[in-house]
PDB file of N, H, CA, C and O in Angstrom:
ATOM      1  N   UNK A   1       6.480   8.584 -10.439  1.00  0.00           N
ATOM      2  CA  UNK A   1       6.553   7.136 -10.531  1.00  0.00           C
ATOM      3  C   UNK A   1       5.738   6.526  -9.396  1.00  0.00           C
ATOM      4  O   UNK A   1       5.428   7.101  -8.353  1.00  0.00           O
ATOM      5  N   UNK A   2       5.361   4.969  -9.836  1.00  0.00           N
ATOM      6  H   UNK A   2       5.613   4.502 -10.683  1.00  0.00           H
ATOM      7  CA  UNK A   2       4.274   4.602  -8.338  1.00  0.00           C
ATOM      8  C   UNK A   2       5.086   4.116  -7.431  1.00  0.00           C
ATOM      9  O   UNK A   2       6.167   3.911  -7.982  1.00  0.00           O
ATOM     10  N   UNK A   3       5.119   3.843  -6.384  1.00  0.00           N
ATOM     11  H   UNK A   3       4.241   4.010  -5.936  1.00  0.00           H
ATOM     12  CA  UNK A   3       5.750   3.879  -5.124  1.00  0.00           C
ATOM     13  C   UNK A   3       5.533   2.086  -5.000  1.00  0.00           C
ATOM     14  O   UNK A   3       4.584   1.362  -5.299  1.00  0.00           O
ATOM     15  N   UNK A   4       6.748   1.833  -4.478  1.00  0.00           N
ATOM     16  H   UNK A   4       7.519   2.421  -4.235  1.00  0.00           H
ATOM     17  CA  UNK A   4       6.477   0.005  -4.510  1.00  0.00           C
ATOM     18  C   UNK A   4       5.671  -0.550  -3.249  1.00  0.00           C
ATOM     19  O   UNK A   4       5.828   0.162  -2.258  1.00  0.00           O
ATOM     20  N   UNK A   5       4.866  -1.630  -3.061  1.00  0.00           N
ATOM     21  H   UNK A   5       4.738  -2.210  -3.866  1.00  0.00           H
ATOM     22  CA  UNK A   5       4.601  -2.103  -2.119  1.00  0.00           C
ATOM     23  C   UNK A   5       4.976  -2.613  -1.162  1.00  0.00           C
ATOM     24  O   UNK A   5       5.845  -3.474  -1.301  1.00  0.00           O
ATOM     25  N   UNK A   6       4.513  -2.317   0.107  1.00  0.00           N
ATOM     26  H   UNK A   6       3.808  -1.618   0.220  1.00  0.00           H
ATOM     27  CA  UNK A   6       5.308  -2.615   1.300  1.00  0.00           C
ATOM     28  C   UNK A   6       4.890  -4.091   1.675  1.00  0.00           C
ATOM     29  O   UNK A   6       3.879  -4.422   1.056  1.00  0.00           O
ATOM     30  N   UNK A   7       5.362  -5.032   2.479  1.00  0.00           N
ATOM     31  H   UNK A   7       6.184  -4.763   2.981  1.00  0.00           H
ATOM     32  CA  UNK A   7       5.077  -6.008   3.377  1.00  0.00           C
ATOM     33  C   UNK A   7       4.164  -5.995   3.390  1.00  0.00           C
ATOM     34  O   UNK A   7       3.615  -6.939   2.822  1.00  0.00           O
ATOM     35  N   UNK A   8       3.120  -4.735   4.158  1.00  0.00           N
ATOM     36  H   UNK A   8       3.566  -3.968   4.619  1.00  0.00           H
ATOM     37  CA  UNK A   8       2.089  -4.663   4.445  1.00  0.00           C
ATOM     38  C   UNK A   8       0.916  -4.785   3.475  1.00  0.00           C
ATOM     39  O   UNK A   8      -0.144  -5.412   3.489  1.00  0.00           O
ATOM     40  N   UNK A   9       1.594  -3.831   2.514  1.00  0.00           N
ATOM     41  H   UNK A   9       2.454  -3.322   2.503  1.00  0.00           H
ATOM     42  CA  UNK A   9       0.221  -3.610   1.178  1.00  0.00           C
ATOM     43  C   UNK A   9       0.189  -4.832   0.840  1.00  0.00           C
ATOM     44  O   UNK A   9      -0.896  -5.208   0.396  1.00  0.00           O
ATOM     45  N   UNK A  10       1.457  -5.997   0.928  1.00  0.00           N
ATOM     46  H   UNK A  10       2.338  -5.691   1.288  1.00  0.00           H
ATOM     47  CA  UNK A  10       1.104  -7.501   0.207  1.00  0.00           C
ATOM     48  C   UNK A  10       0.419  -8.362   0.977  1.00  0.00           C
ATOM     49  O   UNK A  10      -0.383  -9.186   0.536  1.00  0.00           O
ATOM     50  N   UNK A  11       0.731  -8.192   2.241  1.00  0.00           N
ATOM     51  H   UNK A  11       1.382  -7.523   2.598  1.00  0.00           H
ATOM     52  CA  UNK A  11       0.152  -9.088   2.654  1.00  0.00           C
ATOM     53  C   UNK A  11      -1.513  -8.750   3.093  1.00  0.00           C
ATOM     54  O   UNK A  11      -2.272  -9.705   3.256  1.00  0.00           O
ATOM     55  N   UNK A  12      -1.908  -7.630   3.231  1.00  0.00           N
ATOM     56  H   UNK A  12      -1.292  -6.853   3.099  1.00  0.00           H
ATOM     57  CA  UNK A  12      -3.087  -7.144   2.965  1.00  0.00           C
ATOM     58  C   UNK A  12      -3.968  -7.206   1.493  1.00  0.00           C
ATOM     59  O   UNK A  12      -5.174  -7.021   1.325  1.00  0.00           O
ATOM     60  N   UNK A  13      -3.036  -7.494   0.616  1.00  0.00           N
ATOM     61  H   UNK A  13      -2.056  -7.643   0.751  1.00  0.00           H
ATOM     62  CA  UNK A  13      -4.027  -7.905  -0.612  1.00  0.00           C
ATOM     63  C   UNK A  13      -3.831  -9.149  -0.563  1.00  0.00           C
ATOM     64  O   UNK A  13      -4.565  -9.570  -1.457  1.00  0.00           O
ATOM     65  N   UNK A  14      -3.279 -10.091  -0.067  1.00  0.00           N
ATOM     66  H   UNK A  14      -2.683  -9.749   0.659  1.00  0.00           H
ATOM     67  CA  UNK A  14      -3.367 -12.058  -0.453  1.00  0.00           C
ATOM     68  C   UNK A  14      -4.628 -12.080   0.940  1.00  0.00           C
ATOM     69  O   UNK A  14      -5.538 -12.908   0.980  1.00  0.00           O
ATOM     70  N   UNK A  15      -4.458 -11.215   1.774  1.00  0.00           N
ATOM     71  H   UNK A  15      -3.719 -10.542   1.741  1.00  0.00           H
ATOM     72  CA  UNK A  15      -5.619 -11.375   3.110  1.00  0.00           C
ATOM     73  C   UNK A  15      -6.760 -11.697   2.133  1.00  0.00           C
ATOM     74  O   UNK A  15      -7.353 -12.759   1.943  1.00  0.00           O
ATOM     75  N   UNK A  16      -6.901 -10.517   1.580  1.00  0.00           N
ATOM     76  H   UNK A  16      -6.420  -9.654   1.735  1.00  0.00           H
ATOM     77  CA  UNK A  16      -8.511  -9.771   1.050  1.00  0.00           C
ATOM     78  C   UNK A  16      -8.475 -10.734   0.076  1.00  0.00           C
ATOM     79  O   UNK A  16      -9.635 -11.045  -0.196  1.00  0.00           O
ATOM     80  N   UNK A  17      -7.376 -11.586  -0.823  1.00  0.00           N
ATOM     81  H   UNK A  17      -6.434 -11.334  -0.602  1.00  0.00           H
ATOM     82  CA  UNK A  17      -7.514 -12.589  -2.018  1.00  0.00           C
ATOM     83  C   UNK A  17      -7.999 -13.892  -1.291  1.00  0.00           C
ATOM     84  O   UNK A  17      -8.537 -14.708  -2.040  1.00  0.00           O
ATOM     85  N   UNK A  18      -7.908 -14.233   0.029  1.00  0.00           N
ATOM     86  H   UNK A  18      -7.472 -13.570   0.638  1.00  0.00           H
ATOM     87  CA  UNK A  18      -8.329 -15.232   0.521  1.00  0.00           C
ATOM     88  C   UNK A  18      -9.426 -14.890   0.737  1.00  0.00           C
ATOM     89  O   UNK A  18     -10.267 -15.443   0.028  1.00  0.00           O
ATOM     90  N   UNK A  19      -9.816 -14.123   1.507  1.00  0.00           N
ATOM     91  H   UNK A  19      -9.133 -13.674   2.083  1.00  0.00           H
ATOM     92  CA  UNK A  19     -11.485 -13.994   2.027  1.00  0.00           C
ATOM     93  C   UNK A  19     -12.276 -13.440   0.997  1.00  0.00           C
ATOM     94  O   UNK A  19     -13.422 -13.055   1.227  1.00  0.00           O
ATOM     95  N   UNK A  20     -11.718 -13.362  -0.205  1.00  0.00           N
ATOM     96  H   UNK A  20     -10.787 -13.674  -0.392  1.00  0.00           H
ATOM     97  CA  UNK A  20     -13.147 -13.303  -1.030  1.00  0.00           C
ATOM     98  C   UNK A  20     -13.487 -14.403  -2.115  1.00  0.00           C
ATOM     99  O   UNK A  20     -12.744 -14.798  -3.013  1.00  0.00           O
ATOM    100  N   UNK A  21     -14.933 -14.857  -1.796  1.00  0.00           N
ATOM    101  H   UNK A  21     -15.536 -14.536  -1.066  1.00  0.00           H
ATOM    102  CA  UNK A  21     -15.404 -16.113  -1.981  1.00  0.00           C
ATOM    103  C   UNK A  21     -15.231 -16.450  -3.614  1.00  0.00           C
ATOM    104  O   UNK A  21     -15.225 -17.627  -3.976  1.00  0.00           O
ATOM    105  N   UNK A  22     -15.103 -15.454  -4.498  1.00  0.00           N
ATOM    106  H   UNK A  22     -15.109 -14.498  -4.204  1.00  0.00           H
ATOM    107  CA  UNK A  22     -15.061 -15.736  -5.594  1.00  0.00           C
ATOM    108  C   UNK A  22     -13.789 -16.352  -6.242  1.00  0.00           C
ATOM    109  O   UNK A  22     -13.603 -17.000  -7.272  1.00  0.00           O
ATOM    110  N   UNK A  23     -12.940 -15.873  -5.186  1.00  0.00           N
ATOM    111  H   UNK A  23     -13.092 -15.346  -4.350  1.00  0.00           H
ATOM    112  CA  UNK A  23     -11.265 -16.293  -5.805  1.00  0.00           C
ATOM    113  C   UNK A  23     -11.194 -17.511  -5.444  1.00  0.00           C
ATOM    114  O   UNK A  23     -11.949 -17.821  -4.523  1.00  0.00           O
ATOM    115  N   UNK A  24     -10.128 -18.801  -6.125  1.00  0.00           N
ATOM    116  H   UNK A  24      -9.514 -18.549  -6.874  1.00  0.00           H
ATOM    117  CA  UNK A  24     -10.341 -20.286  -5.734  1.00  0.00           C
ATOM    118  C   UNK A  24      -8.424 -19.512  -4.659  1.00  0.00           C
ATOM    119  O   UNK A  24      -7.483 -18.863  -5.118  1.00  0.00           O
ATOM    120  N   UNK A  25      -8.641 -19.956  -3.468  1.00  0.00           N
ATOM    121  H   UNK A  25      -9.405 -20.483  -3.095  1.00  0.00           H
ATOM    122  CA  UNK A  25      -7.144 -19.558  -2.791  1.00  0.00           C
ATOM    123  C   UNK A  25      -6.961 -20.865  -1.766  1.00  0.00           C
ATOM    124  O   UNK A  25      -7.308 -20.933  -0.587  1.00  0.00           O
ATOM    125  N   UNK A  26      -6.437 -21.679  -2.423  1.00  0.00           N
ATOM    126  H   UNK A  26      -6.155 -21.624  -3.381  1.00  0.00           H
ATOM    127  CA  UNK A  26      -5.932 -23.175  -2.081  1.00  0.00           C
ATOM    128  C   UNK A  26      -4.519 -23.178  -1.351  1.00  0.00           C
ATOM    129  O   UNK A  26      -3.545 -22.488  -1.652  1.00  0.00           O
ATOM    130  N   UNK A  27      -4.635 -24.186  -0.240  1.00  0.00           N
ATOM    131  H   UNK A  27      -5.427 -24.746   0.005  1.00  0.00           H
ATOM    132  CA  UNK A  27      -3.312 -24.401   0.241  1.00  0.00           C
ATOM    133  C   UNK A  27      -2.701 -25.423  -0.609  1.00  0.00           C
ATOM    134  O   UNK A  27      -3.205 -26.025  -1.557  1.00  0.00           O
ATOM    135  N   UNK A  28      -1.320 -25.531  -0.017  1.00  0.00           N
ATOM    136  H   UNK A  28      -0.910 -25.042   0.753  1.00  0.00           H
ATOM    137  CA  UNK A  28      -0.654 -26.186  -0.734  1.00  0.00           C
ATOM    138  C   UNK A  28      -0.132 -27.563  -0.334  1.00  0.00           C
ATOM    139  O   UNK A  28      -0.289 -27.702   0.879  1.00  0.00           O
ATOM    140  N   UNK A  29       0.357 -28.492  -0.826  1.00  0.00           N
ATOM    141  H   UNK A  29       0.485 -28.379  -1.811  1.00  0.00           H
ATOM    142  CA  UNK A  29       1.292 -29.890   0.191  1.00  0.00           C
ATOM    143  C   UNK A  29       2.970 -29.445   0.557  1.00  0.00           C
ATOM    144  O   UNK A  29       3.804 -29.056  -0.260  1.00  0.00           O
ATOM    145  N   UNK A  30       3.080 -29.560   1.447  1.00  0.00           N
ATOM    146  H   UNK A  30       2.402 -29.876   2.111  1.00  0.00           H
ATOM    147  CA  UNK A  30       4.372 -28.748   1.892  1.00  0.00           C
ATOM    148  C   UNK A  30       5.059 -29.848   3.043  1.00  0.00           C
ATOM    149  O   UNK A  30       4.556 -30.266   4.086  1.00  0.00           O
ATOM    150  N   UNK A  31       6.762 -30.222   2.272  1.00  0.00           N
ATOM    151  H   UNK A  31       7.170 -29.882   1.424  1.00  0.00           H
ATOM    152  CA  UNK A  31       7.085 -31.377   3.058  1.00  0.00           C
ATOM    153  C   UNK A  31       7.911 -30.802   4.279  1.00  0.00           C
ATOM    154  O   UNK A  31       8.778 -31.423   4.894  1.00  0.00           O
ATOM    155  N   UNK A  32       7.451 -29.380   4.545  1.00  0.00           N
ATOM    156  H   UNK A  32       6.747 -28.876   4.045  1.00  0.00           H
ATOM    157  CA  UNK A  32       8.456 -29.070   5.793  1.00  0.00           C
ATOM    158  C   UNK A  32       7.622 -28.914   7.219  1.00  0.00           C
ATOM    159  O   UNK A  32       6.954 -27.961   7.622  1.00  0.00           O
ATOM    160  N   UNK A  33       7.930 -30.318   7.893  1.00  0.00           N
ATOM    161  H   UNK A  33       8.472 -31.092   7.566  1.00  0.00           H
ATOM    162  CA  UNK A  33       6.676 -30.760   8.567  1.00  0.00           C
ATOM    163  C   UNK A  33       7.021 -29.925   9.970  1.00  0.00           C
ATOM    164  O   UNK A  33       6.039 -29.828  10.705  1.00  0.00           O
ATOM    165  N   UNK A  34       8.099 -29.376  10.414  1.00  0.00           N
ATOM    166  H   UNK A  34       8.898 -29.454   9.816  1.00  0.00           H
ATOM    167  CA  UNK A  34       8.598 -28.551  11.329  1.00  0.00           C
ATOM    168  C   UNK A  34       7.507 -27.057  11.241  1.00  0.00           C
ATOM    169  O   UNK A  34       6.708 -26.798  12.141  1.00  0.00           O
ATOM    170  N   UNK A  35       7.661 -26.284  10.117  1.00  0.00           N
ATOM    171  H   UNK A  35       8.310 -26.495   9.386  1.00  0.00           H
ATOM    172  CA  UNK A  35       6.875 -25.327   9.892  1.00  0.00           C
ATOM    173  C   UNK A  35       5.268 -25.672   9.593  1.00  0.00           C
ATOM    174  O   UNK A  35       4.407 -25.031  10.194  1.00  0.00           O
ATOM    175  N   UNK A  36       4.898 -26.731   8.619  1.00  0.00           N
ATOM    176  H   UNK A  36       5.598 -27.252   8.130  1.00  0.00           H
ATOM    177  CA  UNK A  36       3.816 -27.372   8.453  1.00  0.00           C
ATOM    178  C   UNK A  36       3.609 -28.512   9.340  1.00  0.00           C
ATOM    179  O   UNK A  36       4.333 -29.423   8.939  1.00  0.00           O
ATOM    180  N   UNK A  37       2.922 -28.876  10.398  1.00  0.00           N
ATOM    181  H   UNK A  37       2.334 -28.136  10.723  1.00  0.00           H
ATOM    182  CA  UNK A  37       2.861 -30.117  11.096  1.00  0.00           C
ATOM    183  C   UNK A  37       1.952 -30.584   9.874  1.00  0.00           C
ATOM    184  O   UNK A  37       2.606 -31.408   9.236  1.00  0.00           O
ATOM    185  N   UNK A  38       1.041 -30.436   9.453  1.00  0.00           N
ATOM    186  H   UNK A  38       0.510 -29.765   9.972  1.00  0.00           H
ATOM    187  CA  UNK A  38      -0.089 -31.256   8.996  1.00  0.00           C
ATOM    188  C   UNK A  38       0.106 -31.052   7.486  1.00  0.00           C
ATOM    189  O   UNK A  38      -0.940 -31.186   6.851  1.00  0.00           O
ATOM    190  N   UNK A  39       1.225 -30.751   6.743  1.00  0.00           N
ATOM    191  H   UNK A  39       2.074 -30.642   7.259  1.00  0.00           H
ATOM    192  CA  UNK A  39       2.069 -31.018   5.757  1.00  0.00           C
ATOM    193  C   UNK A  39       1.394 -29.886   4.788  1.00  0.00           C
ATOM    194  O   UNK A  39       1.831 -29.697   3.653  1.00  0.00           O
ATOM    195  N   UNK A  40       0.280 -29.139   5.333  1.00  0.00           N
ATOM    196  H   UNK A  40      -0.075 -29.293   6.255  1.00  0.00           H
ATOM    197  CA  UNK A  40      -0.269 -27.938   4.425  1.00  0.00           C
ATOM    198  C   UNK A  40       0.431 -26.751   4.438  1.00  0.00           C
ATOM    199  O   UNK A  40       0.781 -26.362   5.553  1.00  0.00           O
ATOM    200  N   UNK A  41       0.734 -26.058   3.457  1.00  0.00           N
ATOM    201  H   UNK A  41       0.450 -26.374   2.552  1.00  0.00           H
ATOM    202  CA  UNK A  41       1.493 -24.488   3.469  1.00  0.00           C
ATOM    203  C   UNK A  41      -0.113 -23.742   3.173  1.00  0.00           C
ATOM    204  O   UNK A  41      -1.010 -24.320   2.558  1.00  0.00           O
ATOM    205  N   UNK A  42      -0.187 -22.809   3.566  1.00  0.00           N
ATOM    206  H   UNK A  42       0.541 -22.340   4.065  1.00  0.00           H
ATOM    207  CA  UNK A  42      -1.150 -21.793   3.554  1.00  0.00           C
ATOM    208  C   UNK A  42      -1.108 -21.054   2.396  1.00  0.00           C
ATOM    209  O   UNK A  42       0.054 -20.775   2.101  1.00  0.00           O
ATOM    210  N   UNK A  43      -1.858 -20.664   1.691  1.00  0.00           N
ATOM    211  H   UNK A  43      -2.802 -20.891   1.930  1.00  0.00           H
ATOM    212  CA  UNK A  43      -2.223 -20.014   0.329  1.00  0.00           C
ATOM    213  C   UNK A  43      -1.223 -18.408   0.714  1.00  0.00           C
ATOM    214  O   UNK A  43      -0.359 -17.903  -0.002  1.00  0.00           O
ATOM    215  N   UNK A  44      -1.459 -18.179   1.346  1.00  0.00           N
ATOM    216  H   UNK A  44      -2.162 -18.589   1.927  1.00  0.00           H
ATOM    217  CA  UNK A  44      -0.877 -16.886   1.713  1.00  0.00           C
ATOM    218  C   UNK A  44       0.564 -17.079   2.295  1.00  0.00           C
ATOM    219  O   UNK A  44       1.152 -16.013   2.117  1.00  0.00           O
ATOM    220  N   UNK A  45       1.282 -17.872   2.838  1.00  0.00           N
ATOM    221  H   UNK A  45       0.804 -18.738   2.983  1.00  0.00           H
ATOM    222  CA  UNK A  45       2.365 -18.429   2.804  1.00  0.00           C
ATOM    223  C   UNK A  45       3.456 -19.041   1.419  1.00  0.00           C
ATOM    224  O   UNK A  45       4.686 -19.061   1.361  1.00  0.00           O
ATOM    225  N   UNK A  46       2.713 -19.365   0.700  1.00  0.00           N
ATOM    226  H   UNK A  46       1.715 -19.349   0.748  1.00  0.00           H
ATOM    227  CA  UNK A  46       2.722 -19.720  -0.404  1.00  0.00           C
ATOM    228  C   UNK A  46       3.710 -18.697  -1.195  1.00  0.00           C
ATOM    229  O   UNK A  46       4.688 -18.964  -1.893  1.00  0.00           O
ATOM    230  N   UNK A  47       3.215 -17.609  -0.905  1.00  0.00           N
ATOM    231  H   UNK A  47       2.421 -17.392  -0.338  1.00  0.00           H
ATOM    232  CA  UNK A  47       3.336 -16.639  -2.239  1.00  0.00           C
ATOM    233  C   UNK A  47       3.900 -15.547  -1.544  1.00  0.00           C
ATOM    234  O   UNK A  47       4.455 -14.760  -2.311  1.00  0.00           O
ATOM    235  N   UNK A  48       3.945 -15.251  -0.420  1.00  0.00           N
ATOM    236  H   UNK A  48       3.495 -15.890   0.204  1.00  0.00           H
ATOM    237  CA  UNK A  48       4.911 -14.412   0.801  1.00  0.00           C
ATOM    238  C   UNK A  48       6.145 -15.261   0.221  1.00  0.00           C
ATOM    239  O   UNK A  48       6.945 -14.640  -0.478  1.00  0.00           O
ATOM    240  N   UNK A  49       6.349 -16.515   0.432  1.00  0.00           N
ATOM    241  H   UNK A  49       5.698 -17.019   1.000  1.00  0.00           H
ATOM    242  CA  UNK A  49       7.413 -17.162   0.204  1.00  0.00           C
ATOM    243  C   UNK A  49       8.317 -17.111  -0.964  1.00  0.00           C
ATOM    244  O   UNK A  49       9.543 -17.199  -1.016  1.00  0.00           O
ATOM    245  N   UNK A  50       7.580 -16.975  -1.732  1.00  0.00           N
ATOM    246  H   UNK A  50       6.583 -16.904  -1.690  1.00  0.00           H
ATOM    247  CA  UNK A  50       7.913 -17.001  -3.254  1.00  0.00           C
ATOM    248  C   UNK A  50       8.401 -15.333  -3.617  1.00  0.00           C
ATOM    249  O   UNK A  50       9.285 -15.113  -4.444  1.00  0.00           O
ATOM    250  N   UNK A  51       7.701 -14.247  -2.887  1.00  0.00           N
ATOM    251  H   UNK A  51       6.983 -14.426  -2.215  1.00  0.00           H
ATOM    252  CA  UNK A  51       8.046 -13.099  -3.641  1.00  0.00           C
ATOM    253  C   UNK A  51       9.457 -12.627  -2.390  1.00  0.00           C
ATOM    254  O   UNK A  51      10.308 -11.746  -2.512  1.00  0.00           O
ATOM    255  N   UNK A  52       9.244 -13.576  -1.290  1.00  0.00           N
ATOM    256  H   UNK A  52       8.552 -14.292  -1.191  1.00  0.00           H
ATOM    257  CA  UNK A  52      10.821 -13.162  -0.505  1.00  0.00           C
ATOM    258  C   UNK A  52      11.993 -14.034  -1.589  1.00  0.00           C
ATOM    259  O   UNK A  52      13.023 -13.408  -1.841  1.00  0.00           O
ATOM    260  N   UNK A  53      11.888 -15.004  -2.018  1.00  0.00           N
ATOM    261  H   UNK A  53      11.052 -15.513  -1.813  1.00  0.00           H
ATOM    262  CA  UNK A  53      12.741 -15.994  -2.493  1.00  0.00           C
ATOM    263  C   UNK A  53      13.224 -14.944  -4.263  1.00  0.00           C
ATOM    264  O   UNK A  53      14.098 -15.041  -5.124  1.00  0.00           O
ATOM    265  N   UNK A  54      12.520 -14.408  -4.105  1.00  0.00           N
ATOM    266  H   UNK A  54      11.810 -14.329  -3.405  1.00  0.00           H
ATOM    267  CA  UNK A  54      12.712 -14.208  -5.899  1.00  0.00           C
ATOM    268  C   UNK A  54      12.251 -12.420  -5.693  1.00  0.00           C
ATOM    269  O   UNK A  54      11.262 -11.689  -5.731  1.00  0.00           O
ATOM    270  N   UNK A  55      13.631 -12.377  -5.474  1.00  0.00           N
ATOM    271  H   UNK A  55      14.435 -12.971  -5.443  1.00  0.00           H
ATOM    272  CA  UNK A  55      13.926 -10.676  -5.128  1.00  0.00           C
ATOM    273  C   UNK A  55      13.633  -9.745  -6.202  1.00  0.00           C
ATOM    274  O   UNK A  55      13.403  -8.544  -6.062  1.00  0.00           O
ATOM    275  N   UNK A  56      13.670 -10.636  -7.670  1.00  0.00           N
ATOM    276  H   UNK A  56      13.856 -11.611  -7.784  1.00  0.00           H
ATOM    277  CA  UNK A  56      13.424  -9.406  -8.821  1.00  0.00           C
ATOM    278  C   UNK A  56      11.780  -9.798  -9.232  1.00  0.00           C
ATOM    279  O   UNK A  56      11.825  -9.842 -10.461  1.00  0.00           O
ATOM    280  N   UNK A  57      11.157  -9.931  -9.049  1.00  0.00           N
ATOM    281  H   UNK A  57      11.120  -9.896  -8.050  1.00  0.00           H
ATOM    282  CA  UNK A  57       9.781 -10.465  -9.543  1.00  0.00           C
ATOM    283  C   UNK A  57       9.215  -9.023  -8.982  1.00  0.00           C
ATOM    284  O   UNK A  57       9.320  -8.773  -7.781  1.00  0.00           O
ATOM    285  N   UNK A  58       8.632  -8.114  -9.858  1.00  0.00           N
ATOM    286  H   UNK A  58       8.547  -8.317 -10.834  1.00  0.00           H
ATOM    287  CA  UNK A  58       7.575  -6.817  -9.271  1.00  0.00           C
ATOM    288  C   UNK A  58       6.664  -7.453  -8.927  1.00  0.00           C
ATOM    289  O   UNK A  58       6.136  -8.292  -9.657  1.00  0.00           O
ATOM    290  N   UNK A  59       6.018  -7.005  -6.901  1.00  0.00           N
ATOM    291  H   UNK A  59       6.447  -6.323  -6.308  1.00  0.00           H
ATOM    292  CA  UNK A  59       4.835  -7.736  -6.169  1.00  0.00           C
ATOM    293  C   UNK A  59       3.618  -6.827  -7.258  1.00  0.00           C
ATOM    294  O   UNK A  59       2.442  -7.160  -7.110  1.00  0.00           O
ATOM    295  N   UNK A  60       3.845  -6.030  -8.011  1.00  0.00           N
ATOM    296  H   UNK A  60       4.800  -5.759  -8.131  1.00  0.00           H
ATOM    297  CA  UNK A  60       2.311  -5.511  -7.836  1.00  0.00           C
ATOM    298  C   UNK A  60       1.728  -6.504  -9.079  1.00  0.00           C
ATOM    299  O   UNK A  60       0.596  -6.976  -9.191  1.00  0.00           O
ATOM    300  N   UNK A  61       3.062  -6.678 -10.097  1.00  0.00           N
ATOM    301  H   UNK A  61       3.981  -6.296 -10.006  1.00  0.00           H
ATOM    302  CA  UNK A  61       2.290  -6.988 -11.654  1.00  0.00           C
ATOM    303  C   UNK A  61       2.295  -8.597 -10.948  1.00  0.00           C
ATOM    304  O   UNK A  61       1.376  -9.110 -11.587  1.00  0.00           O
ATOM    305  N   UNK A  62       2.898  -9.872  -9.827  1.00  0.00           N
ATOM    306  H   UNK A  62       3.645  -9.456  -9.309  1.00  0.00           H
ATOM    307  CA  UNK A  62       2.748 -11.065  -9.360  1.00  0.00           C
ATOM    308  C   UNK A  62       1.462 -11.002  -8.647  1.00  0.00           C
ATOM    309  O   UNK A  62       0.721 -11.984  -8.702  1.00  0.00           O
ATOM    310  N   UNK A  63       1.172 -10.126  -8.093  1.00  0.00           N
ATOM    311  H   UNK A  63       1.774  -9.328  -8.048  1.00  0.00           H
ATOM    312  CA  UNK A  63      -0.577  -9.988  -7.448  1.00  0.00           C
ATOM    313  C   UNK A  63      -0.801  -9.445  -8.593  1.00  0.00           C
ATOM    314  O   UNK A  63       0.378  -9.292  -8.913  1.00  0.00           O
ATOM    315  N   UNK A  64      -1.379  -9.036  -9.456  1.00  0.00           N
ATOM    316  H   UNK A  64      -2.337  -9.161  -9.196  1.00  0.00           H
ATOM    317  CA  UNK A  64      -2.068  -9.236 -10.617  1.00  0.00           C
ATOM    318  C   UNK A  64      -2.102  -9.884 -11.148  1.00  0.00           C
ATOM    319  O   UNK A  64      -3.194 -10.067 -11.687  1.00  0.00           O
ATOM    320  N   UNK A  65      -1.127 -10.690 -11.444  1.00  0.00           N
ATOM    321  H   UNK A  65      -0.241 -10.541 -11.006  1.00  0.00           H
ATOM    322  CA  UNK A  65      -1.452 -11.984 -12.243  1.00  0.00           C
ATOM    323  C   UNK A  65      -2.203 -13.315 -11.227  1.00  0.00           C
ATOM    324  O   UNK A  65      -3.074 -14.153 -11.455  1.00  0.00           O
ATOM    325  N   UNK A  66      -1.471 -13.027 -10.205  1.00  0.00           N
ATOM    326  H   UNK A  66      -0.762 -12.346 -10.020  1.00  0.00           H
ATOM    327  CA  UNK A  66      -2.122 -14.406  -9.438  1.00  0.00           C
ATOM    328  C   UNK A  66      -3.861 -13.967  -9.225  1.00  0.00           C
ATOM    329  O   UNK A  66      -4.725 -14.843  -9.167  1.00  0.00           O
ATOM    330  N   UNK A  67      -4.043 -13.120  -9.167  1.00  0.00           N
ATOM    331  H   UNK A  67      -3.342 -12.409  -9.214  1.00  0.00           H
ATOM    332  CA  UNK A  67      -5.781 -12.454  -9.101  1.00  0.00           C
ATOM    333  C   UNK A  67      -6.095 -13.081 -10.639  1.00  0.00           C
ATOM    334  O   UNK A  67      -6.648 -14.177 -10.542  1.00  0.00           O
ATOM    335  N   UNK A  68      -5.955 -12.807 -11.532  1.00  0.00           N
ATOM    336  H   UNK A  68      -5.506 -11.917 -11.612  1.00  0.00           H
ATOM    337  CA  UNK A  68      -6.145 -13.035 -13.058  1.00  0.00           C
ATOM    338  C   UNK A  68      -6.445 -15.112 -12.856  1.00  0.00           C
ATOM    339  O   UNK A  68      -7.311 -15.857 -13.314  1.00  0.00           O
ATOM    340  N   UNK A  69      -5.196 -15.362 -11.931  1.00  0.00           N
ATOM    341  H   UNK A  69      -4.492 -14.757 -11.558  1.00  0.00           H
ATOM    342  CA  UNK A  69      -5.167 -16.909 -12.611  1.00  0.00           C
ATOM    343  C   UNK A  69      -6.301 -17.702 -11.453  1.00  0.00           C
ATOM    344  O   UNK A  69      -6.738 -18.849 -11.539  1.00  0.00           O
ATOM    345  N   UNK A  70      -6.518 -16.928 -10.647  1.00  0.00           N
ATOM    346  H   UNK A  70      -6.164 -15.996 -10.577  1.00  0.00           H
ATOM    347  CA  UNK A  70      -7.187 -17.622  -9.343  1.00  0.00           C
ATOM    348  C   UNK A  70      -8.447 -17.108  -9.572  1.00  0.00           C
ATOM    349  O   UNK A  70      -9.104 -17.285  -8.546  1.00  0.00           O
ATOM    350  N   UNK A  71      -9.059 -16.592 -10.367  1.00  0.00           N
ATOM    351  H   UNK A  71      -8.525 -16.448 -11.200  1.00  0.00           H
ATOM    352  CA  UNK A  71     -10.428 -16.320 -10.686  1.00  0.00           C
ATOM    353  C   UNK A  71     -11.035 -17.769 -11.889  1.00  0.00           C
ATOM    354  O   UNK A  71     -10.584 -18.349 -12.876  1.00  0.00           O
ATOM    355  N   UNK A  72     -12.171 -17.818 -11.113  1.00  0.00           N
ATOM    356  H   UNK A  72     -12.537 -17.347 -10.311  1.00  0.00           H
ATOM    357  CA  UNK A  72     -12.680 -19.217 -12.150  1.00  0.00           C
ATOM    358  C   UNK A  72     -13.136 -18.380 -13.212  1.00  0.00           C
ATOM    359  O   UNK A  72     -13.331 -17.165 -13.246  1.00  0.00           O
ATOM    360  N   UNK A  73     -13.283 -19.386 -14.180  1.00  0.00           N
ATOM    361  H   UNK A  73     -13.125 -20.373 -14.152  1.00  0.00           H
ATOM    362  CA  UNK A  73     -13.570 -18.716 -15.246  1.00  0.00           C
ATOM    363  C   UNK A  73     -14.850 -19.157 -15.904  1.00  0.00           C
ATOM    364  O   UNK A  73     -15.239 -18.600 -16.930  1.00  0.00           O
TER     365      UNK A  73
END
């Protein structure tokens, strides 16, 4: 069976999904001005957030899809 992804492997593929120029990887408006002063959440914050919040969601097939939806077409 494949072995699940760590912290690391995720947050090392949203890295590499930001820095490559072809993917659109947008921040977000975020009203938690304590963590956000300048009211932006970070693309990579974003979705760290979301796969801690939502414990049953598999990271590998949610980074595949978000690669799929963040590619222009």
């Amino acid at each position: 069976m494949f072995e699940p992804l760590t912290a690391d492997d995720i947050l090392t593929q949203l890295q590499n999904m930001e820095l490559d120029s072809k993917l659109i990887t947008k921040d977000a408006y975020s009203p938690n001005a304590e963590l956000y002063p300048d009211g932006r959440i970070p693309f990579i914050d974003i979705h760290l957030n979301y796969l801690r919040t939502h414990k049953h969601v598999d990271p590998k097939n949610y980074l595949s899809n978000l690669r799929l939806m963040i590619t222009p077409r």
